[in-house]
C-alpha positions in Angstrom: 5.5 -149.6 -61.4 5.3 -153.4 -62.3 2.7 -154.5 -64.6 -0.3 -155.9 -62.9 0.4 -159.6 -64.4 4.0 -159.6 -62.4 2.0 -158.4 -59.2 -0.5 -161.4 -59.8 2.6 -164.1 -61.0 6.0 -162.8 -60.0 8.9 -164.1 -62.3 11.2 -166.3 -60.2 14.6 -165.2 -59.5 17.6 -166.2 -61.7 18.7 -166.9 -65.6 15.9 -167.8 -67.8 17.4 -169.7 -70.8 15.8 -168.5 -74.4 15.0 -171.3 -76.4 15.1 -170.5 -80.2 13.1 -174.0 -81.4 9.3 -172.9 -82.6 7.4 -175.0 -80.4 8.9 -173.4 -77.1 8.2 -170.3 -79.0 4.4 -171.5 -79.4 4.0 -172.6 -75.9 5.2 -168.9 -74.6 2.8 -167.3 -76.5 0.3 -169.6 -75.2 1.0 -169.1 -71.9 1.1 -165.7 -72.3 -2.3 -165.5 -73.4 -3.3 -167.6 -70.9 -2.0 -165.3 -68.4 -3.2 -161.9 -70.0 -6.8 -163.7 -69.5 -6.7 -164.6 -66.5 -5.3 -161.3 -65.3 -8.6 -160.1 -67.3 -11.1 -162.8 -65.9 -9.6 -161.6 -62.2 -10.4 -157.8 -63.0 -13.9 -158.5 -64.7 -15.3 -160.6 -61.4 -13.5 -157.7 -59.1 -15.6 -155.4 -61.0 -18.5 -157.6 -61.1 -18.2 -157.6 -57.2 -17.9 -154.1 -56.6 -20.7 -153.0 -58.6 -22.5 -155.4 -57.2 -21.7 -154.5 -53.4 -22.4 -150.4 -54.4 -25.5 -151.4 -55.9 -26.9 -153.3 -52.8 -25.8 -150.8 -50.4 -27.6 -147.8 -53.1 -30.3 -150.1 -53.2 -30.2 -150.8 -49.5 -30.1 -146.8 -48.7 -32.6 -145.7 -51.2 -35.2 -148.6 -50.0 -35.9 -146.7 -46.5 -33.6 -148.3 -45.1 -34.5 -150.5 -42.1 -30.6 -150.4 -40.7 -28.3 -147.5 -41.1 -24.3 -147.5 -40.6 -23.0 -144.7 -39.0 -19.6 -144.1 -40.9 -18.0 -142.4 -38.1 -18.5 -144.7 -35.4 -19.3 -147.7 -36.7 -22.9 -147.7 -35.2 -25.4 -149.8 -36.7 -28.8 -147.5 -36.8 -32.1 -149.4 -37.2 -33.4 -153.2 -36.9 -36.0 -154.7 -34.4 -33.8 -154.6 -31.0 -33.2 -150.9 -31.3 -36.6 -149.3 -32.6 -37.7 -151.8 -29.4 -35.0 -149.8 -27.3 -36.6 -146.5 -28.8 -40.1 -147.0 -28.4 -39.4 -147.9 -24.8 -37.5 -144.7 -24.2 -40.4 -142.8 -26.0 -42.9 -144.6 -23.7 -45.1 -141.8 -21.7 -46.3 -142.6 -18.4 -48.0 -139.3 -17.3 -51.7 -138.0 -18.7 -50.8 -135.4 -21.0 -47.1 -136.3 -21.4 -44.6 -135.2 -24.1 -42.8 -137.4 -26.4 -39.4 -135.3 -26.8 -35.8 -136.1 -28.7 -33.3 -134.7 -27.0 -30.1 -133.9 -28.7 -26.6 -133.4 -27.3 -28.6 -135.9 -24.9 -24.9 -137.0 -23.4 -23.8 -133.9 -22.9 -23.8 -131.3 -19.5 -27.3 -129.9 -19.8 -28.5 -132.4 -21.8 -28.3 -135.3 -19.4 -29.8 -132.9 -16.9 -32.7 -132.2 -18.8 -33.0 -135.5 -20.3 -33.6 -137.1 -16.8 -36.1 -134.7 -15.7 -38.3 -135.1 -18.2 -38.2 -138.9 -17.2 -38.5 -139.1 -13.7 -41.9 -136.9 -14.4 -43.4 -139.4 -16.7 -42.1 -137.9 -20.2 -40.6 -140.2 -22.5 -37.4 -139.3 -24.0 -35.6 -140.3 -26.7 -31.7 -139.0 -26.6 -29.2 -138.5 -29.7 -25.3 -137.7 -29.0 -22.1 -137.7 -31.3 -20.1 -138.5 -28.2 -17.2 -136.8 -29.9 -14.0 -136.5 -28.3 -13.6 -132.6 -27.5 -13.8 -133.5 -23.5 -13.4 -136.5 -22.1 -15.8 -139.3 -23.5 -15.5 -141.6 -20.7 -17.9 -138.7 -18.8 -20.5 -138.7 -21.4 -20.4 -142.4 -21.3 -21.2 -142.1 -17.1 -23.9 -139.7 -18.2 -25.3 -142.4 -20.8 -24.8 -145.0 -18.1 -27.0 -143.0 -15.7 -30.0 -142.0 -18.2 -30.0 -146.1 -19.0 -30.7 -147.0 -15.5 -33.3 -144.7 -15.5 -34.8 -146.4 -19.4 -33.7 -143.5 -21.3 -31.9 -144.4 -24.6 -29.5 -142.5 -26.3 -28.5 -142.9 -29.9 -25.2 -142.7 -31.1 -25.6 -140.4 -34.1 -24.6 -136.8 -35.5 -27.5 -134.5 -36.2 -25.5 -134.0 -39.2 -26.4 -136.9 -40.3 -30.4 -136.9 -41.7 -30.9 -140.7 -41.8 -30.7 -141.0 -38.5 -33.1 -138.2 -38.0 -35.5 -139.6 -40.6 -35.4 -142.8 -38.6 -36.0 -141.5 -35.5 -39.2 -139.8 -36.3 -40.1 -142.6 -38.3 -40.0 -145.0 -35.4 -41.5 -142.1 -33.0 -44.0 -139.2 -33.8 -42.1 -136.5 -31.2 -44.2 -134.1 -29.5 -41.2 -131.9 -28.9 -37.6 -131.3 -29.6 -35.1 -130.3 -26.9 -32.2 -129.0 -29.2 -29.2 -128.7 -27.0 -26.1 -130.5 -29.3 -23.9 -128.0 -30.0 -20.2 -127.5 -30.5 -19.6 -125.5 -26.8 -16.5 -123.3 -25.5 -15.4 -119.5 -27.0 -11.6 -119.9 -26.7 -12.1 -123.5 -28.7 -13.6 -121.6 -32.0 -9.5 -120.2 -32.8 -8.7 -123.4 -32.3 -11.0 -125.4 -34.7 -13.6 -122.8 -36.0 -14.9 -125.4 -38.3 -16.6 -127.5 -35.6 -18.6 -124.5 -34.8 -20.0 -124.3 -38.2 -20.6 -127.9 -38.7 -22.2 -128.5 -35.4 -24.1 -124.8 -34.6 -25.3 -123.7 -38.1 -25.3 -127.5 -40.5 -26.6 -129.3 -37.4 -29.1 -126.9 -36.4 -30.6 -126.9 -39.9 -30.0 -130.6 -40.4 -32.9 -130.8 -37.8 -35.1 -128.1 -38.3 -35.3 -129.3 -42.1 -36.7 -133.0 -40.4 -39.0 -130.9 -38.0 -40.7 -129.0 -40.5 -41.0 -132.0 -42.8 -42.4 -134.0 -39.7 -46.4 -134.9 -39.7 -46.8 -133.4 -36.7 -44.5 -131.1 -36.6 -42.9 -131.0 -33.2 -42.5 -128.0 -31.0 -38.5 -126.6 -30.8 -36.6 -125.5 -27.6 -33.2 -124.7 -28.1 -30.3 -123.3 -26.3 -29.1 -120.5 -28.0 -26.5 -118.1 -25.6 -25.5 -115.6 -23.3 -22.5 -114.8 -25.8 -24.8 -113.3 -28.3 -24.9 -110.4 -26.4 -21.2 -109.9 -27.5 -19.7 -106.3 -26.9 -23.0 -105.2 -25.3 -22.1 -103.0 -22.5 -25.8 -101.9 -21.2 -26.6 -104.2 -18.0 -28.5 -106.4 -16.9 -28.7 -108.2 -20.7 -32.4 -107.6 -21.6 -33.7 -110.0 -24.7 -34.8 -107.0 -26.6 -30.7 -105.7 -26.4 -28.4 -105.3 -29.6 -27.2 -109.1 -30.7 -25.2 -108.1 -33.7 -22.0 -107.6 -32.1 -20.5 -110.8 -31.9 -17.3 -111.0 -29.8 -16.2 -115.2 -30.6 -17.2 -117.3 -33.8 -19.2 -119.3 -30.9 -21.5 -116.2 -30.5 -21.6 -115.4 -34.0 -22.7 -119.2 -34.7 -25.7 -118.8 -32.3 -26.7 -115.4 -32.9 -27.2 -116.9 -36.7 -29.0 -119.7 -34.9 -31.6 -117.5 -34.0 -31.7 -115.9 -37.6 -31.9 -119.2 -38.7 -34.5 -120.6 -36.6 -36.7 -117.5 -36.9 -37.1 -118.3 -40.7 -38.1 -121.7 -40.0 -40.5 -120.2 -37.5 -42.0 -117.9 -40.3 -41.8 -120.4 -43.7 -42.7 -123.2 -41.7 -44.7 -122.8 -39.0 -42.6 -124.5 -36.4 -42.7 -123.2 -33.2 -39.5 -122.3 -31.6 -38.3 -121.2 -28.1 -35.1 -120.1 -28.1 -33.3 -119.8 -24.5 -30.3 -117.7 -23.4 -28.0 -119.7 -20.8 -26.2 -117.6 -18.7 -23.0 -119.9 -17.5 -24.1 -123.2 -16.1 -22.6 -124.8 -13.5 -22.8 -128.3 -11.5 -22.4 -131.9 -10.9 -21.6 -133.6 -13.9 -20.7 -130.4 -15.8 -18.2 -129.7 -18.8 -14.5 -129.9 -17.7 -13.5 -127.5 -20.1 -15.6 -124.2 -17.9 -13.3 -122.4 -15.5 -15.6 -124.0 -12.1 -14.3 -127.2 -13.3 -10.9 -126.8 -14.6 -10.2 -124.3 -11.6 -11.4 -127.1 -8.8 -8.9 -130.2 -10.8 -6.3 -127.9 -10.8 -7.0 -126.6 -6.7 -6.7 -130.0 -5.7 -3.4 -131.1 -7.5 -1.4 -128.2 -6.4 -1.2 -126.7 -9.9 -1.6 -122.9 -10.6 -4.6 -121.4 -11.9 -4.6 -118.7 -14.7 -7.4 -116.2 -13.7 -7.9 -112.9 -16.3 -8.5 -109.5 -15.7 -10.5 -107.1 -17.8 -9.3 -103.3 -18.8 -8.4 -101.1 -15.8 -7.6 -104.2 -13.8 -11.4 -105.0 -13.5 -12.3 -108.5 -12.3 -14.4 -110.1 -14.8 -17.8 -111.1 -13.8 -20.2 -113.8 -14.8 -24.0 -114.5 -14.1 -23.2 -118.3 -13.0 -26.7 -120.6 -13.2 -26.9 -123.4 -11.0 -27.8 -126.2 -13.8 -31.2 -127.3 -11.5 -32.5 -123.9 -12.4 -31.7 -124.0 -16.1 -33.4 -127.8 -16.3 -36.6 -126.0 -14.6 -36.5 -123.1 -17.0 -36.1 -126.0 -20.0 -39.0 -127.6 -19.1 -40.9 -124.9 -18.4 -40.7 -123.5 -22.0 -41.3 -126.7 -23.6 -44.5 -127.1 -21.2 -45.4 -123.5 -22.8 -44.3 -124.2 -26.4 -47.4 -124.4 -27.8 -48.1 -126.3 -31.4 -46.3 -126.2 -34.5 -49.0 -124.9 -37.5 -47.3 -126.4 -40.2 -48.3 -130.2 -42.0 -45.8 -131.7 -44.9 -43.1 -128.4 -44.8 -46.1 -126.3 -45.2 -47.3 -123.5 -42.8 -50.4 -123.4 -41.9 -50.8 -120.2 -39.5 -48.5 -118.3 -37.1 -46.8 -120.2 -34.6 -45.0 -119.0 -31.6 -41.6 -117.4 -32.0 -40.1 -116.8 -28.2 -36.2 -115.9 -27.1 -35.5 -116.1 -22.9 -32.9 -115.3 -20.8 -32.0 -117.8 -18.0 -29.6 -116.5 -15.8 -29.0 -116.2 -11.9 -29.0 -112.4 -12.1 -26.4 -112.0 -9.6 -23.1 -111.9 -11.5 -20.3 -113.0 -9.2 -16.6 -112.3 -10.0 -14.3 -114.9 -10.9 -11.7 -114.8 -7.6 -15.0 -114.5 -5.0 -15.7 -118.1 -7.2 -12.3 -119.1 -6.7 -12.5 -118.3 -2.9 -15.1 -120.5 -2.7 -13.7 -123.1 -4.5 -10.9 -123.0 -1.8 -12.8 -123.2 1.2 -14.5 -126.5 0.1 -11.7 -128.0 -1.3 -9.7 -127.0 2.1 -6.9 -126.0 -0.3 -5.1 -122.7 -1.5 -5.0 -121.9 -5.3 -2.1 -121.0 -7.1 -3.4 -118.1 -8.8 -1.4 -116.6 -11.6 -3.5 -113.2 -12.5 -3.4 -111.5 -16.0 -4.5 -109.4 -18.6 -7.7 -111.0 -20.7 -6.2 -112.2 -24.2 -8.9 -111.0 -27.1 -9.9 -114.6 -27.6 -13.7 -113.7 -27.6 -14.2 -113.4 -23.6 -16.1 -110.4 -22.5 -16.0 -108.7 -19.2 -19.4 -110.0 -17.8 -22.6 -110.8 -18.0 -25.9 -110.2 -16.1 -29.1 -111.7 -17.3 -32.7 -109.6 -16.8 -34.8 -112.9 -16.3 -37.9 -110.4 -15.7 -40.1 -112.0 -19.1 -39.1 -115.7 -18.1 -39.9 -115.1 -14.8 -43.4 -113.7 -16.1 -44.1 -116.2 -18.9 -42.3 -119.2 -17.9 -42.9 -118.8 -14.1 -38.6 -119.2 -14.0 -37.3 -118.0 -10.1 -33.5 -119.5 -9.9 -33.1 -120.6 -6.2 -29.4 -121.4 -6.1 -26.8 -119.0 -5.1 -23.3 -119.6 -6.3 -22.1 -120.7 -2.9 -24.8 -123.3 -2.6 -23.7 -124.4 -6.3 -20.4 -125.1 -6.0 -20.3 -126.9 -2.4 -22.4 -129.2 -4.7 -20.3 -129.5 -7.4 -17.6 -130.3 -5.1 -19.5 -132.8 -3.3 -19.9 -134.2 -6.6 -16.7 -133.8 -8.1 -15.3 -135.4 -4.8 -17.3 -138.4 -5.1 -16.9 -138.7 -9.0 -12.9 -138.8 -9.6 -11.9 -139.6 -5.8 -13.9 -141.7 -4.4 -14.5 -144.6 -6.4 -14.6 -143.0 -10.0 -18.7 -142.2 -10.3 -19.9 -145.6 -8.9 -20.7 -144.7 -5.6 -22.4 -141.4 -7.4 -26.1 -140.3 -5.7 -28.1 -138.4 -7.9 
């Protein structure tokens, strides 16, 4: 490697002729010095200027930091114009209203709930990653949609504890609807890391901000179906054995519930957790079979369906997303209050765990039937054996306690559902690409 004086003053190219004479000798030396110093004076004021950068941006961090920079996507997090955006999202406009964050506010259910809680006079404040592991143009429609209806969505990880701090700073939240998550059980062999990061880090990430909050906020989250694993007694009951995983995504949001059941104990922090049961419908994850299935119908491209032991179609307990949003709101309109005040519990708050299913498992050809009458198309179906990539044969959801507590009745049968969907789907990616969307 060249020393750092050529880099700054590279020799010129040819015969340099030595000169023996002492003041040629002299004036080298000279120059050399010269050179040396000015190499050094360049280093000192590049030093000088870094440490003086670091030490702003420290000082600027450890100040409370009225802008944040969100590394990842370049996001700028604070200033007048966005805690005015915030504040406007968080306004309520109903007597008795909630103030609630949403996370994962971008995403499937999210959006869904998000712009419920809205239209009924709630105000809503949402937080998304928009990460990349389906398409983010859709999560950008979704955002598009909540901002006609004045609900703002902040692009930040709930990794990321400044951004948390600064939300509640900006707005005391009655309630947290705690639906980010890293989705999909054939994704965790893929990048099992994600799962971790998003479903365990995240999900204490936030809870640590909520118990810390003064109020704390009430929790609803959305734990899983999956965490019922190899559990072979049906319908699922919430009182059932959890503790046989059969993915990394059940096993990250069985210890969800582990997790937020210490919060609930140390802390005081109220905390409903809610079972989904396979959620379908307009503006839904492309990754679930419903979707995938229905792009793959229409381009004339086969479909891979699996089949459990013995040849056994496998089942699932599909919920129409319109009765998972009613069975979200519902549980945070029964939360009840948090106890604790400055990570400090004051008395026992409530700890609660729901199913919210159809309870009418359907099998996955009778939904691919369906899918070809109302696409007026055939599939190519390519049947086989089910892989042991953390599927399980089926699930059925007892719904009897949510129905009693939470006044839950699902209304929407899967062929309803999916003529929906369809409608949807129709109107979304053929028609004129979401703009002439109704919803």
């Amino acid at each position: 490697m060249p020393p750092l004086e050529e880099d700054l003053f590279p020799s010129i190219t040819g015969k340099i002729k030595i000169e023996r004479n002492h003041n040629h000798t002299m004036n080298r030396a000279i120059h050399r010095c010269f050179t040396s110093t000015t190499t050094m004076f360049l280093w000192a004021l590049l030093l000088i200027a870094l440490t003086a950068s670091y030490m702003s941006i420290q000082s600027f961090v450890d100040s409370g930091t009225r802008y944040l920079h969100h590394p990842r996507d370049h996001v700028i997090i604070g200033g007048p114009h966005w805690e005015k955006q915030i504040r406007s999202s968080a306004q309520i406009h109903r007597s008795h209203g909630l103030s609630v964050l949403v996370t994962g506010a971008a995403g499937f259910v999210g959006s869904h709930v998000a712009l419920a809680l809205k239209k009924r006079g709630d105000g809503v404040v949402g937080v998304d990653n928009f990460n990349d592991y389906y398409d983010p143009s859709l999560k950008n429609a979704r955002r598009a949609l909540l901002a006609s209806h004045n609900v703002f969505i902040v692009q930040g990880d709930i990794n990321d504890e400044r951004v948390l701090a600064k939300l509640f700073d900006v707005v005391a939240f009655t309630h947290v609807m705690h639906l980010a998550a890293q989705a999909g059980v054939r994704y965790a062999m893929e990048n099992p890391h994600s799962y971790v990061d998003s479903n365990i880090a995240g999900l204490v990430t936030l809870l640590e901000q909520c118990k810390s909050a003064d109020p704390q906020p009430a929790v609803v989250w959305a734990s899983s179906s999956s965490v019922y694993g190899l559990n072979d007694k049906a319908p699922f009951s919430e009182s059932d054995r959890t503790d046989r995983p059969a993915s990394l995504y059940a096993a990250t949001k069985k210890a969800g519930e582990a997790i937020t059941h210490t919060y609930n104990h140390i802390y005081g922090l109220s905390i409903t957790g809610l079972r989904f049961f396979t959620v379908y419908g307009p503006w839904g994850r492309p990754d679930m079979a419903y979707f995938s299935f229905t792009q793959d119908i229409r381009h004339g491209k086969p479909i891979t369906i699996f089949r459990g032991k013995n040849r056994v179609d496998l089942a699932r307990d599909f919920t129409y997303i319109d009765d998972i949003v009613k069975g979200c709101v519902a549980a945070l309109d029964t939360s009840g209050k948090s106890t604790g005040s400055g990570g400090k519990k004051r008395a026992a708050a409530p700890y609660r765990i729901y199913n919210l299913g159809n309870t009418a498992p359907v099998t996955v050809p009778t939904m691919v039937g369906l899918l070809e009458r109302y696409l007026n198309k055939k599939a190519k179906r390519h049947v086989v054996s089910m892989p042991g990539n953390g599927d399980v044969p089926f699930t059925h959801a007892n719904i009897s306690l949510a129905q009693r507590e939470l006044g839950y009745k699902p209304m929407t049968d899967l062929s309803t559902g999916l003529r929906k969907f369809v409608d949807w789907y129709e109107s979304y990616y053929v028609d004129d690409h979401g703009k002439s969307v109704n919803y």
